[in-house]
KOLLO-428227 format. One record per atom (N, C-alpha, C): y, z, x; residue number from 1; residue in one letter. Coordinates in nm, 3 decimals, decimal comma. Layout:
<node><north>Y</north><up>Z</up><east>X</east><seq>NUM</seq><type>A</type></node>
...
This chain:
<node><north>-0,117</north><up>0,000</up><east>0,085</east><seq>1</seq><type>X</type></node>
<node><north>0,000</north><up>0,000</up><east>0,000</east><seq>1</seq><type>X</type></node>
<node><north>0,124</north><up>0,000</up><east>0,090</east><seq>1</seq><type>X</type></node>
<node><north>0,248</north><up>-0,104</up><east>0,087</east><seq>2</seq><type>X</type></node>
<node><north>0,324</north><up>-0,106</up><east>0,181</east><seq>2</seq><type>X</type></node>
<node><north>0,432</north><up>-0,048</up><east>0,082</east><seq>2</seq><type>X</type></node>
<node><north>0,506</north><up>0,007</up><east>0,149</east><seq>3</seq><type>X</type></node>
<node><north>0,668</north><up>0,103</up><east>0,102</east><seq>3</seq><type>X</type></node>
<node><north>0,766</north><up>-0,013</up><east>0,132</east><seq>3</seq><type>X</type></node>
<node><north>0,868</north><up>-0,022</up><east>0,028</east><seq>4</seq><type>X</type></node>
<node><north>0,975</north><up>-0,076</up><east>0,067</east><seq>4</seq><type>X</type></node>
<node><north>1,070</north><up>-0,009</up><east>0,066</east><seq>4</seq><type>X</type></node>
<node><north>1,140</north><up>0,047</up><east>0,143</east><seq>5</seq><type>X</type></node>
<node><north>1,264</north><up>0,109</up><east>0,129</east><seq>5</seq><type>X</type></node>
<node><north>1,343</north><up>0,071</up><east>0,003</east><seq>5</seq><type>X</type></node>
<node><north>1,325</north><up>-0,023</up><east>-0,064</east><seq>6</seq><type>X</type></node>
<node><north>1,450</north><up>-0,051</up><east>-0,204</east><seq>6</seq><type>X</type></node>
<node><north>1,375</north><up>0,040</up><east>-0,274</east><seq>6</seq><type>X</type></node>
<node><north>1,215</north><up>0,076</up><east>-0,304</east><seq>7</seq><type>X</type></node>
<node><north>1,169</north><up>0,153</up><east>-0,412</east><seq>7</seq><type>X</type></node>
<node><north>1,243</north><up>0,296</up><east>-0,397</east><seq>7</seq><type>X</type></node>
<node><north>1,331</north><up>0,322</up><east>-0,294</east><seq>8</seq><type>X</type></node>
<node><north>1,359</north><up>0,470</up><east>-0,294</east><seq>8</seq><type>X</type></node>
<node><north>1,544</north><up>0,462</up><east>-0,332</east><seq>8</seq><type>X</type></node>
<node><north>1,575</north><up>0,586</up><east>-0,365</east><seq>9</seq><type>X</type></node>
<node><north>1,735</north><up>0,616</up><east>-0,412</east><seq>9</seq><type>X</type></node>
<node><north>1,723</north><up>0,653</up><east>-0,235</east><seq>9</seq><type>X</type></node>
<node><north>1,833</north><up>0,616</up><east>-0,193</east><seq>10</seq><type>X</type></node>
<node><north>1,890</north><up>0,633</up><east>-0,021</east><seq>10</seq><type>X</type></node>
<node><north>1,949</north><up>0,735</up><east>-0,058</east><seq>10</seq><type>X</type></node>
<node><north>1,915</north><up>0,854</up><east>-0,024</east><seq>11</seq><type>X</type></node>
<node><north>2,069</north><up>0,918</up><east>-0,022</east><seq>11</seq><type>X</type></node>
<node><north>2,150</north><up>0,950</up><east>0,138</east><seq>11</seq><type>X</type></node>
<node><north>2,235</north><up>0,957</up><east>0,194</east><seq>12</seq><type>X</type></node>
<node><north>2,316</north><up>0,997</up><east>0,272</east><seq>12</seq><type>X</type></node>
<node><north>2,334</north><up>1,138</up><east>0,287</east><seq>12</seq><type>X</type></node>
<node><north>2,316</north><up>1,217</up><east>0,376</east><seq>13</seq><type>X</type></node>
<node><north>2,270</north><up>1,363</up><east>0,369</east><seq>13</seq><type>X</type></node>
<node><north>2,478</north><up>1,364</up><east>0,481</east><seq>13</seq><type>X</type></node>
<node><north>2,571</north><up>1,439</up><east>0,406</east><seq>14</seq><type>X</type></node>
<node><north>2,653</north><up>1,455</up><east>0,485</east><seq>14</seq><type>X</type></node>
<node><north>2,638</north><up>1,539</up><east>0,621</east><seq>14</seq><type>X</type></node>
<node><north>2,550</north><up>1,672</up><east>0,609</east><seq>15</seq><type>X</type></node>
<node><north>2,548</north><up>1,762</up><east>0,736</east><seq>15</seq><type>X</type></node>
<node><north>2,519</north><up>1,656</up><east>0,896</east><seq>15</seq><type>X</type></node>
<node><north>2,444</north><up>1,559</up><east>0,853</east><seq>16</seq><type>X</type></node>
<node><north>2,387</north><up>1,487</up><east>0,983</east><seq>16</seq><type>X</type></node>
<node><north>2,385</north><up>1,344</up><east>0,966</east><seq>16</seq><type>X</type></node>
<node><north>2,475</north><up>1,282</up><east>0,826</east><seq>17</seq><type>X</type></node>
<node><north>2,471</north><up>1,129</up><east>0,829</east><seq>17</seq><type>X</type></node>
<node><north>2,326</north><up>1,085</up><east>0,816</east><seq>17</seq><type>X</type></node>
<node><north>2,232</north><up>1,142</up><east>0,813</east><seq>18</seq><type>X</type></node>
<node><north>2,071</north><up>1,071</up><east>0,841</east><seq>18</seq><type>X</type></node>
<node><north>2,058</north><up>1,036</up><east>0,701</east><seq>18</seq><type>X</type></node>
<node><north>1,964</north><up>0,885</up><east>0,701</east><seq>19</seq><type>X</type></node>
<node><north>1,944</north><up>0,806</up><east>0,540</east><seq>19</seq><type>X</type></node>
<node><north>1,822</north><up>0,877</up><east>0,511</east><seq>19</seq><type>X</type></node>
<node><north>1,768</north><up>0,954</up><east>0,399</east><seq>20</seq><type>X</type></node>
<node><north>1,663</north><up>0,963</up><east>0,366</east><seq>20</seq><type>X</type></node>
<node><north>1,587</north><up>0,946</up><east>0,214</east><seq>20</seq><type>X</type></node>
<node><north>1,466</north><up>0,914</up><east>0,184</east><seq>21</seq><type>X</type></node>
<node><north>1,480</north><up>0,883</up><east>0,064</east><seq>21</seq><type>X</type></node>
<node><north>1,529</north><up>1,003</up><east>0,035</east><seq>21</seq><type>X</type></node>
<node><north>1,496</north><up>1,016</up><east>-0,192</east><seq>22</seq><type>X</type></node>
<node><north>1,561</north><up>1,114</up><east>-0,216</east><seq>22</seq><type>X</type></node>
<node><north>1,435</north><up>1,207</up><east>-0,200</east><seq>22</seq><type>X</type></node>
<node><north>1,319</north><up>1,168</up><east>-0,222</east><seq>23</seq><type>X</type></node>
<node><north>1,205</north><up>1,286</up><east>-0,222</east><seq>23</seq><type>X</type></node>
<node><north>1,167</north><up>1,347</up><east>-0,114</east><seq>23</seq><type>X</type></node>
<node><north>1,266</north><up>1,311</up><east>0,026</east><seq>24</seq><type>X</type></node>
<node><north>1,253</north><up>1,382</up><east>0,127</east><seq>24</seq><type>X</type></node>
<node><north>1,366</north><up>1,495</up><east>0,168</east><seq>24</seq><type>X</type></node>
<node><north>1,448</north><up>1,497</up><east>0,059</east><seq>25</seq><type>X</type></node>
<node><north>1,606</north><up>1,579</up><east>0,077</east><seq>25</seq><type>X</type></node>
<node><north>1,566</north><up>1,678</up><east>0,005</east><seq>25</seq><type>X</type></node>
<node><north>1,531</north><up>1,827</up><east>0,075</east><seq>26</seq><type>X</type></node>
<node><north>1,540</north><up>1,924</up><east>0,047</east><seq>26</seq><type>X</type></node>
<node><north>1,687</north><up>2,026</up><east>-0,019</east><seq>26</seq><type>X</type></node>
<node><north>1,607</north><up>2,102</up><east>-0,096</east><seq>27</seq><type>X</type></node>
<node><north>1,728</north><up>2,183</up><east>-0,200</east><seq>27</seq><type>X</type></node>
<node><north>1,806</north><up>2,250</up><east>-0,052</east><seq>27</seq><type>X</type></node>
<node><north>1,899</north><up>2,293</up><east>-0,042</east><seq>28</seq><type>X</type></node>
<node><north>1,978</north><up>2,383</up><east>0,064</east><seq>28</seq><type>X</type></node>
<node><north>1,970</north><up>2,510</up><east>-0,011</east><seq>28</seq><type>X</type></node>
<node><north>1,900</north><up>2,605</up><east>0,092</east><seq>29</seq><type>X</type></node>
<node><north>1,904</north><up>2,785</up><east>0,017</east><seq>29</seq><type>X</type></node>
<node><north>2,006</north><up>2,826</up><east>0,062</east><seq>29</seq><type>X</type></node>
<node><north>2,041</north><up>2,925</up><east>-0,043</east><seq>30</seq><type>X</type></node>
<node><north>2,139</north><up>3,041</up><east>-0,013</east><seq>30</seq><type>X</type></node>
<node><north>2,125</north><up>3,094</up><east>0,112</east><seq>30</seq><type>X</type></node>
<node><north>2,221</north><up>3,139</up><east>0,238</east><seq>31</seq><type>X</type></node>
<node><north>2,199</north><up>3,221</up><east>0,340</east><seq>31</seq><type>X</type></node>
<node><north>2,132</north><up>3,359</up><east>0,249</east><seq>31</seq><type>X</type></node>
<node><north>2,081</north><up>3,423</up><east>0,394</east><seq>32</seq><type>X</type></node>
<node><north>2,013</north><up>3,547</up><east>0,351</east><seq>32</seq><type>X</type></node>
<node><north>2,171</north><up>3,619</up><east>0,352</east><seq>32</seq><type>X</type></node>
<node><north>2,236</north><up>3,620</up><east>0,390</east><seq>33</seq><type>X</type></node>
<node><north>2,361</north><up>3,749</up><east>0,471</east><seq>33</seq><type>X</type></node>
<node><north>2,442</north><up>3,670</up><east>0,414</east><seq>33</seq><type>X</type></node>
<node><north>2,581</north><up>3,709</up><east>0,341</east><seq>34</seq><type>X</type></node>
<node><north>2,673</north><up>3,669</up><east>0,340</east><seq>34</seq><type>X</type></node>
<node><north>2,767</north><up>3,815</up><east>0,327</east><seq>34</seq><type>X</type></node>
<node><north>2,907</north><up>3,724</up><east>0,439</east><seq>35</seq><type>X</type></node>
<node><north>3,014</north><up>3,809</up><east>0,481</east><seq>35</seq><type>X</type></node>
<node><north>2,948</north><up>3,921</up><east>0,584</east><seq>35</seq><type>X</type></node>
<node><north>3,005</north><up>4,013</up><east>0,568</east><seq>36</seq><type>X</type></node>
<node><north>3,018</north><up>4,091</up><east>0,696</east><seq>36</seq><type>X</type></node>
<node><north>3,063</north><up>4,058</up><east>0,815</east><seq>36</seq><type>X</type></node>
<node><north>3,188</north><up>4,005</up><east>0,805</east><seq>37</seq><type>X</type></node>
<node><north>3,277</north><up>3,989</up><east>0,926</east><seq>37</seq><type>X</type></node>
<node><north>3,370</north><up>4,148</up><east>0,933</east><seq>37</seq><type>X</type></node>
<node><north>3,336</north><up>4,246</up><east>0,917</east><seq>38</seq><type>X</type></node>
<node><north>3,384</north><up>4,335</up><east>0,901</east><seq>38</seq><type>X</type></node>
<node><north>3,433</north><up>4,348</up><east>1,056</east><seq>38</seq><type>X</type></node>
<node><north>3,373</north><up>4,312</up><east>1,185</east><seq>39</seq><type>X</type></node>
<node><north>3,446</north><up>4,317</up><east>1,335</east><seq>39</seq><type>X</type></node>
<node><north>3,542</north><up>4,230</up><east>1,320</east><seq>39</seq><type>X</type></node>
<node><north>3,479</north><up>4,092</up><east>1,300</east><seq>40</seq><type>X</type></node>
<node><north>3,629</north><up>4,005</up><east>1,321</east><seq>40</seq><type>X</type></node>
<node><north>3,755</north><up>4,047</up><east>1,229</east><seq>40</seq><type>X</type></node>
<node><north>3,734</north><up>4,069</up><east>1,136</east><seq>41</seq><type>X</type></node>
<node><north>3,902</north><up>4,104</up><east>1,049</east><seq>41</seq><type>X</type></node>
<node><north>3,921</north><up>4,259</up><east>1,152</east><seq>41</seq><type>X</type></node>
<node><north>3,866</north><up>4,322</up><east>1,180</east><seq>42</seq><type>X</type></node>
<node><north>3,933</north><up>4,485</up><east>1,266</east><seq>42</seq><type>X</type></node>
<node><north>3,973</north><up>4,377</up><east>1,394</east><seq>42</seq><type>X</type></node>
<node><north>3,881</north><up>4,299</up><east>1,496</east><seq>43</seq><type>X</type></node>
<node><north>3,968</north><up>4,188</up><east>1,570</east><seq>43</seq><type>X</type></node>
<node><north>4,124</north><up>4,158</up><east>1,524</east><seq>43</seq><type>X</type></node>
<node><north>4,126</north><up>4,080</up><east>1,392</east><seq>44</seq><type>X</type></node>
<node><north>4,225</north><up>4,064</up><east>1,387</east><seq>44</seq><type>X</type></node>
<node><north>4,360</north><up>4,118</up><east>1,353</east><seq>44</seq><type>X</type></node>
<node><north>4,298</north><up>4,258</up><east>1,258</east><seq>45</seq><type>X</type></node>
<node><north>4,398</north><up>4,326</up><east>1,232</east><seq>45</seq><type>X</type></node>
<node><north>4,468</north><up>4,416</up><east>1,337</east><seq>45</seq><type>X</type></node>
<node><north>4,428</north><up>4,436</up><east>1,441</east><seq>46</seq><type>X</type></node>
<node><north>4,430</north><up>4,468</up><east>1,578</east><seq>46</seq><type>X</type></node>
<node><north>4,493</north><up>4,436</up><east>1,673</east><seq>46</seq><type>X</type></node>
<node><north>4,465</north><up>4,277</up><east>1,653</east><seq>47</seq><type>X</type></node>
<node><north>4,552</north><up>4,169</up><east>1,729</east><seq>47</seq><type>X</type></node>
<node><north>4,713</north><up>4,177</up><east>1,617</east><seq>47</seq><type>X</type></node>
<node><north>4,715</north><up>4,190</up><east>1,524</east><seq>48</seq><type>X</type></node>
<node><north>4,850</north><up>4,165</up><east>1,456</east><seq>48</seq><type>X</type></node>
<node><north>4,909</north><up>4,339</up><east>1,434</east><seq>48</seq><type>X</type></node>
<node><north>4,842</north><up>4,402</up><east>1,499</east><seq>49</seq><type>X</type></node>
<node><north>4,857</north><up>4,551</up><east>1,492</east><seq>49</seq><type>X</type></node>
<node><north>4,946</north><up>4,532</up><east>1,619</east><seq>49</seq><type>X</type></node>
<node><north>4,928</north><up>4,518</up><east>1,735</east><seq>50</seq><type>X</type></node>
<node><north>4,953</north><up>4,454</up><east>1,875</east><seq>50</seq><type>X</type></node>
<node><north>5,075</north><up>4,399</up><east>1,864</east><seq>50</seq><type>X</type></node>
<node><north>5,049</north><up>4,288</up><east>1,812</east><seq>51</seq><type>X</type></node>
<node><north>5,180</north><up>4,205</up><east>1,817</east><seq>51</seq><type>X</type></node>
<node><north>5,325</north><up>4,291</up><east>1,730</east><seq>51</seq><type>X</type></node>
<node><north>5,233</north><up>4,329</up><east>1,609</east><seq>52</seq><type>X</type></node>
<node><north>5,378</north><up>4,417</up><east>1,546</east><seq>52</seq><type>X</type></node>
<node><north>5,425</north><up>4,493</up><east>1,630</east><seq>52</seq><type>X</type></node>
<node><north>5,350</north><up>4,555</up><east>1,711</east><seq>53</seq><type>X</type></node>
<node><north>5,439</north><up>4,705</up><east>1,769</east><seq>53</seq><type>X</type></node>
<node><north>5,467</north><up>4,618</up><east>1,865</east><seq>53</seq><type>X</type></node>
<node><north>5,473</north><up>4,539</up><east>1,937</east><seq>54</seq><type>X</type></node>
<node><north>5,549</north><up>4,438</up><east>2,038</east><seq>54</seq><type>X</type></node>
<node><north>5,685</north><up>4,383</up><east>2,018</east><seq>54</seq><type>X</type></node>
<node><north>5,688</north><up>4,328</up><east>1,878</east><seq>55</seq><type>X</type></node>
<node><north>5,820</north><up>4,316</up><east>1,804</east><seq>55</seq><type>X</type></node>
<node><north>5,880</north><up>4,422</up><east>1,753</east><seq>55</seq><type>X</type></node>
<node><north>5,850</north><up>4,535</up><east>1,758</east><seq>56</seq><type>X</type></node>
<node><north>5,973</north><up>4,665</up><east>1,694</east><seq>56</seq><type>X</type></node>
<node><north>5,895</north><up>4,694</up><east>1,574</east><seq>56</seq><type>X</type></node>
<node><north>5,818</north><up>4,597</up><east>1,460</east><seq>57</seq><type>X</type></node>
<node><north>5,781</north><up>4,633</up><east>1,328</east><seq>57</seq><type>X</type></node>
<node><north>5,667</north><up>4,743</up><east>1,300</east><seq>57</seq><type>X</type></node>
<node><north>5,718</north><up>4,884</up><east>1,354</east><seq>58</seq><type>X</type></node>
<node><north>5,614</north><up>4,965</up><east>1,326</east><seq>58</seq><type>X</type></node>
<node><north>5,562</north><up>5,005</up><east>1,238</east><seq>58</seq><type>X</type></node>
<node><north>5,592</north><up>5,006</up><east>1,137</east><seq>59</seq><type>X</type></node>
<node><north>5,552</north><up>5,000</up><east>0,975</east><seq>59</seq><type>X</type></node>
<node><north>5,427</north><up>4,924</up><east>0,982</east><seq>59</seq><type>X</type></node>
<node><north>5,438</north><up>4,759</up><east>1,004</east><seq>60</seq><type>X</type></node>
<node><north>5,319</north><up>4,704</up><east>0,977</east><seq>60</seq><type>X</type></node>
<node><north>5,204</north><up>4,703</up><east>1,114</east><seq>60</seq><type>X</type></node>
<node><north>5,271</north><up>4,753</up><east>1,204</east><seq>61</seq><type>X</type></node>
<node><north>5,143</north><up>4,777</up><east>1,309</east><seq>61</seq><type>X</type></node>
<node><north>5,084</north><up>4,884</up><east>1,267</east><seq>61</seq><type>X</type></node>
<node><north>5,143</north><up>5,001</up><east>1,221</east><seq>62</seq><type>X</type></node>
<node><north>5,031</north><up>5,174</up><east>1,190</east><seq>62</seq><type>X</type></node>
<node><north>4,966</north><up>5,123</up><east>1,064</east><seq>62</seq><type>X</type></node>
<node><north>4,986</north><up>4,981</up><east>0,949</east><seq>63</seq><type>X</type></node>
<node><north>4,907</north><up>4,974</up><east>0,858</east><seq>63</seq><type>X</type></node>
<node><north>4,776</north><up>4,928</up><east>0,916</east><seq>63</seq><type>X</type></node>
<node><north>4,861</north><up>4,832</up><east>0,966</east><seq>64</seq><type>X</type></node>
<node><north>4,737</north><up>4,713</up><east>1,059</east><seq>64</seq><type>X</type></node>
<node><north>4,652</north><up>4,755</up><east>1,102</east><seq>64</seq><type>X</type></node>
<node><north>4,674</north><up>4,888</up><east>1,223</east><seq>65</seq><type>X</type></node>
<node><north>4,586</north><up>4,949</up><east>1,260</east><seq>65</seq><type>X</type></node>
<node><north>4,528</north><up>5,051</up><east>1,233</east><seq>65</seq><type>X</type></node>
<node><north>4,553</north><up>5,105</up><east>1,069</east><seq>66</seq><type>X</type></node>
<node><north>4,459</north><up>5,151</up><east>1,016</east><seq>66</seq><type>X</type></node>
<node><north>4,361</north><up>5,079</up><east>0,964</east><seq>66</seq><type>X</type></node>
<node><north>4,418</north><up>4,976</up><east>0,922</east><seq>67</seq><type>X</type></node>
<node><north>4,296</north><up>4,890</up><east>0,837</east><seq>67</seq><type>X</type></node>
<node><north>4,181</north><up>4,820</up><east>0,953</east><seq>67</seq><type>X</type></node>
<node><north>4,215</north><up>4,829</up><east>1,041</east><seq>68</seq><type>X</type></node>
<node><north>4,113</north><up>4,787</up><east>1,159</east><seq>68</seq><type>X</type></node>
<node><north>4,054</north><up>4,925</up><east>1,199</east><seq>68</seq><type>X</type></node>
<node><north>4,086</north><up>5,018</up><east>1,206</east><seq>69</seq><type>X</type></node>
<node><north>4,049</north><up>5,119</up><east>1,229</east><seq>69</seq><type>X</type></node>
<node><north>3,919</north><up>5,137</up><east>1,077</east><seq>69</seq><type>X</type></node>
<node><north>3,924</north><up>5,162</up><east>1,025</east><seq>70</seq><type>X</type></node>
<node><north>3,858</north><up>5,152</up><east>0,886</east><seq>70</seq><type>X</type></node>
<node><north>3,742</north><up>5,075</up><east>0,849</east><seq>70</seq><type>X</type></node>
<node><north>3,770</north><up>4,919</up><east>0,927</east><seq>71</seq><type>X</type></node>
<node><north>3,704</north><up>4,834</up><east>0,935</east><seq>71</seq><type>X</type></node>
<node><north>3,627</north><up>4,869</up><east>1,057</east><seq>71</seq><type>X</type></node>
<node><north>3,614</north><up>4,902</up><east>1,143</east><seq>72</seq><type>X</type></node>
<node><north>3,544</north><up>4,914</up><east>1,205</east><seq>72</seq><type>X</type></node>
<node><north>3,467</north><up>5,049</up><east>1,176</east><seq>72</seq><type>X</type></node>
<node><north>3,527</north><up>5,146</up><east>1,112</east><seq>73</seq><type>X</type></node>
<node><north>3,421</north><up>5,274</up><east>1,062</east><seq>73</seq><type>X</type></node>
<node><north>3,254</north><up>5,214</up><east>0,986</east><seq>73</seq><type>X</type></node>
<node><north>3,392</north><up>5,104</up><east>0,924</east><seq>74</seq><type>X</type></node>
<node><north>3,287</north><up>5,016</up><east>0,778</east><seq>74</seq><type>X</type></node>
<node><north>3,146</north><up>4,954</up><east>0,847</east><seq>74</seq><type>X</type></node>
<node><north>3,155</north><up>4,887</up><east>1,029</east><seq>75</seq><type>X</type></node>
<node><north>3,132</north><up>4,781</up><east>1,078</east><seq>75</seq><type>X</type></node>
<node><north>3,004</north><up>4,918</up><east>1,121</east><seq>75</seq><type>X</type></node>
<node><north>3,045</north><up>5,018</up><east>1,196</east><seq>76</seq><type>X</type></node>
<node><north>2,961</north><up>5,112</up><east>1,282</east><seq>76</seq><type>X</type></node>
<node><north>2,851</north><up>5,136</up><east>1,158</east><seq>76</seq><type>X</type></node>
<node><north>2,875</north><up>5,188</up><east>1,031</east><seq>77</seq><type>X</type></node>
<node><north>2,787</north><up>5,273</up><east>0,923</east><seq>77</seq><type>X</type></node>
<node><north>2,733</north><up>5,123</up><east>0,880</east><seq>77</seq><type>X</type></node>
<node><north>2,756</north><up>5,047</up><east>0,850</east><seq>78</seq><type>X</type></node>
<node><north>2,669</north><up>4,953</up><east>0,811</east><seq>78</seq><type>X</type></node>
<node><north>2,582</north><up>4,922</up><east>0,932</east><seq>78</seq><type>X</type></node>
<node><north>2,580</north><up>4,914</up><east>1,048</east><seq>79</seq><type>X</type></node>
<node><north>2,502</north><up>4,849</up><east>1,160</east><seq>79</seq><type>X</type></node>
<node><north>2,414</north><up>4,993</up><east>1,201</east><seq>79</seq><type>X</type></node>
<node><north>2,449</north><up>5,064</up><east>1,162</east><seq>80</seq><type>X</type></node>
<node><north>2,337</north><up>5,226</up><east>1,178</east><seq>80</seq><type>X</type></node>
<node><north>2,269</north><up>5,220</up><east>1,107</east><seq>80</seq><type>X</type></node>
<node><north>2,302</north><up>5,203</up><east>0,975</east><seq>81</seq><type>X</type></node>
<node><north>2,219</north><up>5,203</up><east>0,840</east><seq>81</seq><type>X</type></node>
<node><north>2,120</north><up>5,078</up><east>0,855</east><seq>81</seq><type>X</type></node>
<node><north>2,184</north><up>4,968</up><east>0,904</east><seq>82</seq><type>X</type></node>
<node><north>2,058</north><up>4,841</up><east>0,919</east><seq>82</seq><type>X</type></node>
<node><north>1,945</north><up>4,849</up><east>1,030</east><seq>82</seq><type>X</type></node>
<node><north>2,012</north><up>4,955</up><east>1,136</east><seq>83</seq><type>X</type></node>
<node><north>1,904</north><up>4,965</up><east>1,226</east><seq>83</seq><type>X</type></node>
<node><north>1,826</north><up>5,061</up><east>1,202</east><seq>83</seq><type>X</type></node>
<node><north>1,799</north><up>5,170</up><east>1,093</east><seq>84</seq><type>X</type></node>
<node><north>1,748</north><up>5,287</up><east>1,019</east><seq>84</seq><type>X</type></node>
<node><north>1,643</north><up>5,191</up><east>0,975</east><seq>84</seq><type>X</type></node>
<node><north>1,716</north><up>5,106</up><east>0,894</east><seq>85</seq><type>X</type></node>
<node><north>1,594</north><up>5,102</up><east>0,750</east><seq>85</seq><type>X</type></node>
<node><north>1,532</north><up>4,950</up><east>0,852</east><seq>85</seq><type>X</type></node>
């Protein structure tokens, strides 16, 4: 039995441009993990914690760097708790 490529719908897979039929294009799953950038935002609130008190605006650097401060409490108890269980 020979295949012709016209018997198939082509689809175009954007992640990698590759042609495949359609009965070879798998569903895409949900990640297991979503979010927990809880380091990078304390990174950044940190970095703009920094820069405020560099420019004079101490108001928004002691927020800044509470909320990075916080975020990183958030970052430590979640990564204890995952290495527990």
């Amino acid at each position: 039995m020979e295949m012709n490529i016209s018997q198939f719908d082509i689809v175009r897979r954007r992640s990698y441009g590759m042609v495949v039929p359609h009965t070879l294009v798998s569903v895409r799953a949900a990640p297991l993990q979503t979010g927990g950038n809880f380091i990078e935002l304390a990174v950044l609130f940190l970095i703009l914690a920094l820069v405020a008190a560099v420019l004079g605006a101490r108001g928004v650097a002691g927020i800044s760097m509470e909320i990075a401060k916080w975020l990183v409490i958030i970052f430590v108890v979640l990564a204890i708790v995952t290495f527990i269980l």
